[in-house]
Biopython code that builds the backbone (N, CA, C, O; Angstrom):
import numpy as np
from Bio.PDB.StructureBuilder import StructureBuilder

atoms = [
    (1, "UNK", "N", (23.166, -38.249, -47.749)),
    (1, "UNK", "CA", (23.708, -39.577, -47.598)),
    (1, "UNK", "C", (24.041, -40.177, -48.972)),
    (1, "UNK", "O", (25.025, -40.838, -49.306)),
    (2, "UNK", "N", (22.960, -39.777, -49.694)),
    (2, "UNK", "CA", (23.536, -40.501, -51.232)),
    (2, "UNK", "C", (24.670, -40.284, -52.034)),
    (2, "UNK", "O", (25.110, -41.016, -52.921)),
    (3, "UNK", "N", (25.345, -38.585, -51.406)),
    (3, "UNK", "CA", (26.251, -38.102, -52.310)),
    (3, "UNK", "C", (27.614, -38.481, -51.434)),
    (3, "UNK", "O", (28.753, -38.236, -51.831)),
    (4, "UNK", "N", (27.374, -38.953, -50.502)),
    (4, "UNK", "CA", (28.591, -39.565, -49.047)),
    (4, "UNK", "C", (28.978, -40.861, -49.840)),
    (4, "UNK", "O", (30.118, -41.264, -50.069)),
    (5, "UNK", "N", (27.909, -41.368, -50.170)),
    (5, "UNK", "CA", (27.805, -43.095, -50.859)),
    (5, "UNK", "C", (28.738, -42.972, -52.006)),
    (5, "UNK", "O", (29.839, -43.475, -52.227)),
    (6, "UNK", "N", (27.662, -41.814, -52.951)),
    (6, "UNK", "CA", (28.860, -42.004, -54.298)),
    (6, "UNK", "C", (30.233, -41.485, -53.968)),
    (6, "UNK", "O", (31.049, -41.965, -54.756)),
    (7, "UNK", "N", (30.755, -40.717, -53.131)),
    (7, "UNK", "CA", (31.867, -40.428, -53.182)),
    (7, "UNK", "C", (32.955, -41.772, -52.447)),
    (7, "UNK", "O", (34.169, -41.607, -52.329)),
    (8, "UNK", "N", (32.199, -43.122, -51.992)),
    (8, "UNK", "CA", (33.161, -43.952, -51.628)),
    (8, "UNK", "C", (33.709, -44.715, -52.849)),
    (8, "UNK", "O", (33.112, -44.756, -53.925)),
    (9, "UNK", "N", (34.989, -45.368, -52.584)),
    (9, "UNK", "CA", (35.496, -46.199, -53.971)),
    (9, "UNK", "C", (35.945, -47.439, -52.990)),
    (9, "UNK", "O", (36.849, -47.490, -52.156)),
    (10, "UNK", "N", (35.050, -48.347, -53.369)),
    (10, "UNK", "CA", (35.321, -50.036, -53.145)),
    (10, "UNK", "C", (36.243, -50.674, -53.613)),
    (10, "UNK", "O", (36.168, -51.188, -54.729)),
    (11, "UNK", "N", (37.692, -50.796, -52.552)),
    (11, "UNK", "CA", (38.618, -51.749, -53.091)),
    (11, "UNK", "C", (37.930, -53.255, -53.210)),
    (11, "UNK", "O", (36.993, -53.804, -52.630)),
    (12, "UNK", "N", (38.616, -53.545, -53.975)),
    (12, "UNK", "CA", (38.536, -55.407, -54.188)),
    (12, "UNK", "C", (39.008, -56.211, -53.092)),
    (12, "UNK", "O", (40.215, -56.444, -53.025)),
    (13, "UNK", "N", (37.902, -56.852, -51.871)),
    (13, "UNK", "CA", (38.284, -57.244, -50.784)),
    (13, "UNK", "C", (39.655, -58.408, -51.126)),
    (13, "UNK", "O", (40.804, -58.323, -50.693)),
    (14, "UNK", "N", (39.009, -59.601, -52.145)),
    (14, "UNK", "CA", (39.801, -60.287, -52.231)),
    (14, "UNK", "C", (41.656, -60.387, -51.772)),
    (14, "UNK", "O", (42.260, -61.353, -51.306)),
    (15, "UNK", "N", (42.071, -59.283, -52.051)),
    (15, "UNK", "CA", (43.518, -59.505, -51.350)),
    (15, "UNK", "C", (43.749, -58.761, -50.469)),
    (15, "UNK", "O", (44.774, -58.082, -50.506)),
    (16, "UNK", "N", (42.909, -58.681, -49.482)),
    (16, "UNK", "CA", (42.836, -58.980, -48.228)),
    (16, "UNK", "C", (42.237, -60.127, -47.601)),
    (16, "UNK", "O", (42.718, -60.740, -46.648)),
    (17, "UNK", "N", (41.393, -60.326, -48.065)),
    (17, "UNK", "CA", (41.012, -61.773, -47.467)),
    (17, "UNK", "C", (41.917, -62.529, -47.300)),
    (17, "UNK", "O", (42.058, -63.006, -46.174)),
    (18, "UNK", "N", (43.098, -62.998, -48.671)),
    (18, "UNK", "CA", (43.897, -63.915, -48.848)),
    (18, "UNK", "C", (44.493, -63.596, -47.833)),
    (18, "UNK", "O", (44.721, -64.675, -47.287)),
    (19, "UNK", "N", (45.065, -62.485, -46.961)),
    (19, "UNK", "CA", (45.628, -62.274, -46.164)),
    (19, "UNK", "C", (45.492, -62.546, -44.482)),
    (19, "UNK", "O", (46.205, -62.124, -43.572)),
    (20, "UNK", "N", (44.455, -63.301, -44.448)),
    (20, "UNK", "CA", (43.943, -63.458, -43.158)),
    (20, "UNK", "C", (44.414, -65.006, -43.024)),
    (20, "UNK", "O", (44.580, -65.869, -43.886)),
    (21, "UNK", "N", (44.522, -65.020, -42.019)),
    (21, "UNK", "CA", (45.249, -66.426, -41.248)),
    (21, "UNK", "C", (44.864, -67.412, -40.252)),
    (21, "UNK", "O", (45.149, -68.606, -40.157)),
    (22, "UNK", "N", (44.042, -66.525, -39.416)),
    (22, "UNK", "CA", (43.572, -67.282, -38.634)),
    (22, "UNK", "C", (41.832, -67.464, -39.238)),
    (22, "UNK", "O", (41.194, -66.960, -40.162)),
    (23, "UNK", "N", (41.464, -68.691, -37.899)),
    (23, "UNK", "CA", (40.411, -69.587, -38.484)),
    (23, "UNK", "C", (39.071, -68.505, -38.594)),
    (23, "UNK", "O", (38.544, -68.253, -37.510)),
    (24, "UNK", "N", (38.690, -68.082, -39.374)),
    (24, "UNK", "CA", (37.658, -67.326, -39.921)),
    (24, "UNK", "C", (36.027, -67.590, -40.112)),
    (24, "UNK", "O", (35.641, -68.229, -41.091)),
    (25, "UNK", "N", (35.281, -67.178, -39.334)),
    (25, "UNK", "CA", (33.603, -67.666, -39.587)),
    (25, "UNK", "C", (32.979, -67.009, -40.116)),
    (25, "UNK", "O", (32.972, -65.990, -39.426)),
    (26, "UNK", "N", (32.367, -66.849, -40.969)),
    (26, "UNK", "CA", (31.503, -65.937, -41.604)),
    (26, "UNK", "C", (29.328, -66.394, -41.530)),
    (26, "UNK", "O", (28.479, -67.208, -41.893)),
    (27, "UNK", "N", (29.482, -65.484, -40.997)),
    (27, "UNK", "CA", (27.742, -65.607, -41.029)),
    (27, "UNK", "C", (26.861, -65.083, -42.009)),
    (27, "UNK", "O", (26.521, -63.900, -42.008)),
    (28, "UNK", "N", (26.513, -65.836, -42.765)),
    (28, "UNK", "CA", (25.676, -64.768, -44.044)),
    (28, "UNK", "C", (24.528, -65.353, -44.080)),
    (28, "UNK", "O", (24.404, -66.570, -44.220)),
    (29, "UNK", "N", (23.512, -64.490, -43.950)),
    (29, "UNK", "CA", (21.787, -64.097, -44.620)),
    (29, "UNK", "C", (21.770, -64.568, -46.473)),
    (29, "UNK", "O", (22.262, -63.934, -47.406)),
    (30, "UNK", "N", (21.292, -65.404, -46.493)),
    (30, "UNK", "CA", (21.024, -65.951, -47.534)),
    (30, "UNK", "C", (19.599, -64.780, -48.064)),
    (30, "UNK", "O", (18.885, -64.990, -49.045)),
    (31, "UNK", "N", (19.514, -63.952, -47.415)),
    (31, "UNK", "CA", (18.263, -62.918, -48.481)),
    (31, "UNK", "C", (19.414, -61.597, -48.413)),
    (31, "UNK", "O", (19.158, -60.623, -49.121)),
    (32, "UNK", "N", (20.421, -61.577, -47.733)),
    (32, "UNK", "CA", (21.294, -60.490, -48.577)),
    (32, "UNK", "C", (21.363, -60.092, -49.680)),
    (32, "UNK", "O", (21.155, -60.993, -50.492)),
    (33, "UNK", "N", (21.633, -58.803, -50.267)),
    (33, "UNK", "CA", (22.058, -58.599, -51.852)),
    (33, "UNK", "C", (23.249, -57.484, -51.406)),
    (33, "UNK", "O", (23.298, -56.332, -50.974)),
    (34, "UNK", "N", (23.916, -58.263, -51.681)),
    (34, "UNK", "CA", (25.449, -57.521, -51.035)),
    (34, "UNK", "C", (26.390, -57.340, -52.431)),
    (34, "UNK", "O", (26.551, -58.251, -53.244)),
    (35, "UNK", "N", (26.813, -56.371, -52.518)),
    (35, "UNK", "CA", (27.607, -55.814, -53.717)),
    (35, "UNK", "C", (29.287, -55.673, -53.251)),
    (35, "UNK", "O", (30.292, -55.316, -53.867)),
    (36, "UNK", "N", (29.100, -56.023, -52.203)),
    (36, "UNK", "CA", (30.695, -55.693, -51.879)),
    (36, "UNK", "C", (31.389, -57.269, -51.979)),
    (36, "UNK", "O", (32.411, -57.532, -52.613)),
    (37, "UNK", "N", (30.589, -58.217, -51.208)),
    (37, "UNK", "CA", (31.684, -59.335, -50.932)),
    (37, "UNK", "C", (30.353, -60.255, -51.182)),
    (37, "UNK", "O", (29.210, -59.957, -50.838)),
    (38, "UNK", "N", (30.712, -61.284, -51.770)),
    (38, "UNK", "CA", (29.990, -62.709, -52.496)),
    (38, "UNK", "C", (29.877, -63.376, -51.816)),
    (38, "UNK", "O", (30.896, -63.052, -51.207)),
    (39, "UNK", "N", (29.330, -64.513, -51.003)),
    (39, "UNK", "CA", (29.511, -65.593, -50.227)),
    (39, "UNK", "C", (30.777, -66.370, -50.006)),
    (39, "UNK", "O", (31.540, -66.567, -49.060)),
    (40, "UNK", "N", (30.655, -66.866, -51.746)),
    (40, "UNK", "CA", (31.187, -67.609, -52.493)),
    (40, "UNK", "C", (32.978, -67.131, -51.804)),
    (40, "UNK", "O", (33.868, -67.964, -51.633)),
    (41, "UNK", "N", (33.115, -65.620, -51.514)),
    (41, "UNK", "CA", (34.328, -65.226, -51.694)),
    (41, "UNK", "C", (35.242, -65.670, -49.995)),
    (41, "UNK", "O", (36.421, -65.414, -49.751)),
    (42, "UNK", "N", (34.596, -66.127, -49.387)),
    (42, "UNK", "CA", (34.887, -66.672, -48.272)),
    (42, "UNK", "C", (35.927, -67.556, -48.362)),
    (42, "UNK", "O", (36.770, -67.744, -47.485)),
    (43, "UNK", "N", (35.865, -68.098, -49.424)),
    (43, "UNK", "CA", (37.058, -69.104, -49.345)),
    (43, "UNK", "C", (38.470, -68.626, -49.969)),
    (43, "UNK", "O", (39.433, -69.246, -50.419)),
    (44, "UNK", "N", (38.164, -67.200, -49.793)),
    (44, "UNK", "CA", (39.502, -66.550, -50.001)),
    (44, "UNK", "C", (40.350, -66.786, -48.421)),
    (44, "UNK", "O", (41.375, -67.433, -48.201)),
    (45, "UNK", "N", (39.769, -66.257, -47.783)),
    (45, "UNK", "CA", (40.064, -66.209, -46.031)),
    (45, "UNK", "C", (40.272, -68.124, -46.034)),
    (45, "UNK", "O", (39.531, -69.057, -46.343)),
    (46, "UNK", "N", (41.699, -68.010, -45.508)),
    (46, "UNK", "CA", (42.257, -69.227, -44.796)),
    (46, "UNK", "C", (41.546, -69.685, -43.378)),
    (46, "UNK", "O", (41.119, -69.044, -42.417)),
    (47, "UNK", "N", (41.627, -71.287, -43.738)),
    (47, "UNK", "CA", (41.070, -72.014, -42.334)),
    (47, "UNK", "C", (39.453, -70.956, -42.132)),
    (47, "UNK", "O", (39.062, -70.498, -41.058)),
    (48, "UNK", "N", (38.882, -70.817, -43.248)),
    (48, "UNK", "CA", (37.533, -70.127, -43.014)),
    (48, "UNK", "C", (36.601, -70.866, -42.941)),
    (48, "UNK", "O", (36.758, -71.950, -43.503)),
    (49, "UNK", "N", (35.652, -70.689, -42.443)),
    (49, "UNK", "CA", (34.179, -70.942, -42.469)),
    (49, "UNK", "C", (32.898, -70.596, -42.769)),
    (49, "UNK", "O", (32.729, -69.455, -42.338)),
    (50, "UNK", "N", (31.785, -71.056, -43.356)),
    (50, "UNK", "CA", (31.252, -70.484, -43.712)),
    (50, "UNK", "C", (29.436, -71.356, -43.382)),
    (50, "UNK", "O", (28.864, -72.375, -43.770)),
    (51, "UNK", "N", (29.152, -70.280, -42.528)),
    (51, "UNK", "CA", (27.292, -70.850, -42.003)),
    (51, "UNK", "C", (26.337, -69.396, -42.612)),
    (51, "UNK", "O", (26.483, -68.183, -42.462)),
    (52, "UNK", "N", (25.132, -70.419, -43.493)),
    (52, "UNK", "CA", (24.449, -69.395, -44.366)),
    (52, "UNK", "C", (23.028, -69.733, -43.658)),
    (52, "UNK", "O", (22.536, -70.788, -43.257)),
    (53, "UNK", "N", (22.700, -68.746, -43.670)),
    (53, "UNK", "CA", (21.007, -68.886, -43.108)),
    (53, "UNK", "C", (19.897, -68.493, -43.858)),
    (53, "UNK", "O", (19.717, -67.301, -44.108)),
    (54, "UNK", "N", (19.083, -69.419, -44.269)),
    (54, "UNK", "CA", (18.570, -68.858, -45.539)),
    (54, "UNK", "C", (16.836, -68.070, -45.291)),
    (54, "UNK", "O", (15.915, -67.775, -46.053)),
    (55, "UNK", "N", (17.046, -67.982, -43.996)),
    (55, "UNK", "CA", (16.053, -66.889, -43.528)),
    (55, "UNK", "C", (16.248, -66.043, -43.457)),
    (55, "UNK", "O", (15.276, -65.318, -43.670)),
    (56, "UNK", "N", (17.544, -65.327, -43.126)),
    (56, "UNK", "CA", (18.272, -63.784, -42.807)),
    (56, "UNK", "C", (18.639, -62.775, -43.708)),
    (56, "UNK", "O", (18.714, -62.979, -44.920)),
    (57, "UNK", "N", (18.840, -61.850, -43.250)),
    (57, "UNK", "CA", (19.436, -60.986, -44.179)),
    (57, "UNK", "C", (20.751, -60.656, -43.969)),
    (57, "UNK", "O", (21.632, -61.433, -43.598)),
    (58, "UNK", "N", (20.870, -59.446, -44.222)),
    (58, "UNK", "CA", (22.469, -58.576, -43.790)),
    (58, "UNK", "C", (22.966, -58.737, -42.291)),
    (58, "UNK", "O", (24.041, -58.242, -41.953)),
    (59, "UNK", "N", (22.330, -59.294, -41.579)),
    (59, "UNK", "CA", (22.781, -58.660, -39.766)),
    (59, "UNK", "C", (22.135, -60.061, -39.718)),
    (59, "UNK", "O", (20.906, -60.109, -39.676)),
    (60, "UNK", "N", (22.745, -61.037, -39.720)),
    (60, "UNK", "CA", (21.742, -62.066, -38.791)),
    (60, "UNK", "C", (22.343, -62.453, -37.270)),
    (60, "UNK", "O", (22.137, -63.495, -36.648)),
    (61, "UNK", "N", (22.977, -61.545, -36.950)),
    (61, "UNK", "CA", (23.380, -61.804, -35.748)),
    (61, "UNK", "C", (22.429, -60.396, -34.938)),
    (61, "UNK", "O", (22.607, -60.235, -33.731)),
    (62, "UNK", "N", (21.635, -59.624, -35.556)),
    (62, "UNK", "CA", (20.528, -58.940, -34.642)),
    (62, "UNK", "C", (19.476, -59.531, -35.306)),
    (62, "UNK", "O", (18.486, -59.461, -34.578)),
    (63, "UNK", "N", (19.128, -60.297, -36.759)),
    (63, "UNK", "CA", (17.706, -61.283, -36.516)),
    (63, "UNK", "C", (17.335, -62.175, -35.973)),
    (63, "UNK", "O", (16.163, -62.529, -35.837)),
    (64, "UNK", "N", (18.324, -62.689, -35.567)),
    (64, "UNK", "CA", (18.283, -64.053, -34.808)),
    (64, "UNK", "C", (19.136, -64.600, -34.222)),
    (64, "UNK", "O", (19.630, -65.701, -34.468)),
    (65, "UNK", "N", (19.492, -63.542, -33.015)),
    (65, "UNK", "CA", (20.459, -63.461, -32.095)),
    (65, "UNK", "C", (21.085, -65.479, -31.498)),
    (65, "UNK", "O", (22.276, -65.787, -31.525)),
    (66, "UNK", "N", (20.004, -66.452, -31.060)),
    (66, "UNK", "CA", (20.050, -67.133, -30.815)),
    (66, "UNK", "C", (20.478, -68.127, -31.481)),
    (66, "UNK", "O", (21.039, -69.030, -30.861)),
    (67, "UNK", "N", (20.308, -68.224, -33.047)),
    (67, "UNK", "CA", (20.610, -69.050, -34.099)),
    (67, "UNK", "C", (22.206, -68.378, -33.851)),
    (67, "UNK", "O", (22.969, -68.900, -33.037)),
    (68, "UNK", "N", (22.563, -67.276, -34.582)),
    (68, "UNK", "CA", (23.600, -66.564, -34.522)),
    (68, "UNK", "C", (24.760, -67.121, -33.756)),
    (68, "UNK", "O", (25.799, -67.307, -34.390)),
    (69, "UNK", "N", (24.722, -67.457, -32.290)),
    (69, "UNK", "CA", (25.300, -67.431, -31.208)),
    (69, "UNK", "C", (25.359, -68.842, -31.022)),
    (69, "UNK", "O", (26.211, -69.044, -30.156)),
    (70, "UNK", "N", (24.833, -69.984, -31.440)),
    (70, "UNK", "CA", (24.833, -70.935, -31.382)),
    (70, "UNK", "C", (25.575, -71.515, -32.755)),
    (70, "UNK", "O", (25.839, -72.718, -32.774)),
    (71, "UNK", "N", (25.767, -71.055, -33.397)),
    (71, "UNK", "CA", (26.405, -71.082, -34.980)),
    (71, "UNK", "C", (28.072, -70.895, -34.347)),
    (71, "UNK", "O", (28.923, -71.784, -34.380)),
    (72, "UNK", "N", (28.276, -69.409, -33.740)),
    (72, "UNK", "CA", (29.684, -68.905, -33.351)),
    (72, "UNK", "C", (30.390, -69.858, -31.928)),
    (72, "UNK", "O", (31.553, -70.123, -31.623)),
    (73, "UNK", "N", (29.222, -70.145, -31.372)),
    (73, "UNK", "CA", (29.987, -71.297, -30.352)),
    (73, "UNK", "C", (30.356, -72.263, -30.547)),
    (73, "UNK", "O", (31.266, -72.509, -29.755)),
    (74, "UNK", "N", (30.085, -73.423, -31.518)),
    (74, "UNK", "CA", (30.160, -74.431, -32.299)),
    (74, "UNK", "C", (31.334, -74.245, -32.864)),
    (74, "UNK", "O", (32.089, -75.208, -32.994)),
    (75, "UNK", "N", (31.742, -72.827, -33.353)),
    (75, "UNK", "CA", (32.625, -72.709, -34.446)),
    (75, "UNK", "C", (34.023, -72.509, -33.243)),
    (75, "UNK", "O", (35.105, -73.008, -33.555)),
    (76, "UNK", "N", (33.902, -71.854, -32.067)),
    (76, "UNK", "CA", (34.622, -71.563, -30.856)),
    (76, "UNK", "C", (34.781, -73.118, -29.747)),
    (76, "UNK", "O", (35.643, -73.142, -28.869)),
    (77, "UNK", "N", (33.946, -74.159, -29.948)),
    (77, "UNK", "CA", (34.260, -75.274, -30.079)),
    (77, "UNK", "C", (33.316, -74.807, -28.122)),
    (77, "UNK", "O", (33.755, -75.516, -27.216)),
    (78, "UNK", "N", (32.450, -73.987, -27.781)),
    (78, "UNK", "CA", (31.767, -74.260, -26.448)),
    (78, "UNK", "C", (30.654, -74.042, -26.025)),
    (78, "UNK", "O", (29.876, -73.214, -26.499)),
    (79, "UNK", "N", (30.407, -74.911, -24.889)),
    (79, "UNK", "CA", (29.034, -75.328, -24.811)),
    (79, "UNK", "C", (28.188, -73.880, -24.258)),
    (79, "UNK", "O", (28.913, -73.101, -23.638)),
    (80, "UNK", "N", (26.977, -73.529, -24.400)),
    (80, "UNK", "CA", (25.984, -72.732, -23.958)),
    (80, "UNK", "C", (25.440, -73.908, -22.936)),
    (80, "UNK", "O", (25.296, -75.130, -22.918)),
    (81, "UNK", "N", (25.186, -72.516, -21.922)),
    (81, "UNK", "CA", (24.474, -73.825, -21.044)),
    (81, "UNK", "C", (22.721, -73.000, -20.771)),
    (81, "UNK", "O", (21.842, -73.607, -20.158)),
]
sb = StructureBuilder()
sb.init_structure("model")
sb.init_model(0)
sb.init_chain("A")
sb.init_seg("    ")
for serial, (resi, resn, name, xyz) in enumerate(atoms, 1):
    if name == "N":
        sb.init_residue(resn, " ", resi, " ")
    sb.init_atom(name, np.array(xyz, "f"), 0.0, 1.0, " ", f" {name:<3s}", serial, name[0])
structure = sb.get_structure()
C-alpha cells in the first residue's frame, strides 16, 4: 500500500474547485490533518459552504451520522421529521 501511495501525484485541486457552480457544502472534521485540500480552500467552490465540526475527523458523516445529516438538510433547505 505504501508504494501504491508514493506512486500517486496530487494535482492542485484549486482549479477545479473554481470550476464548480453549483451551491456547494462541505463538511469538515476540525481534528482532520488533510494534505490534499485546506478548509480554508472552500471558498474556491462558488455559492459554497462551509460547516466545521470541531469534534470530528476525516468522515464526519460516519462519526456522527446525525449531526452530519442535520447540517446537509439545513443546507437542502428540509425539514427531518
Amino acid at each position: 500500500m505504501i508504494k501504491r501511495m508514493q506512486q500517486s501525484v496530487l494535482e492542485d485541486p484549486i482549479p477545479k474547485l473554481r470550476q464548480i457552480t453549483a451551491p456547494t457544502l462541505l463538511l469538515w472534521g476540525r481534528r482532520t490533518v488533510d494534505t490534499v485540500l485546506d478548509a480554508a480552500d472552500y471558498s474556491r467552490a462558488r455559492e459554497s459552504r462551509l460547516i466545521s465540526f470541531a469534534d470530528l475527523g476525516h468522515v464526519p458523516h460516519e462519526e456522527s451520522p446525525a449531526e452530519s445529516l442535520a447540517a446537509v438538510a439545513q443546507f437542502l433547505s428540509i425539514k427531518l421529521v
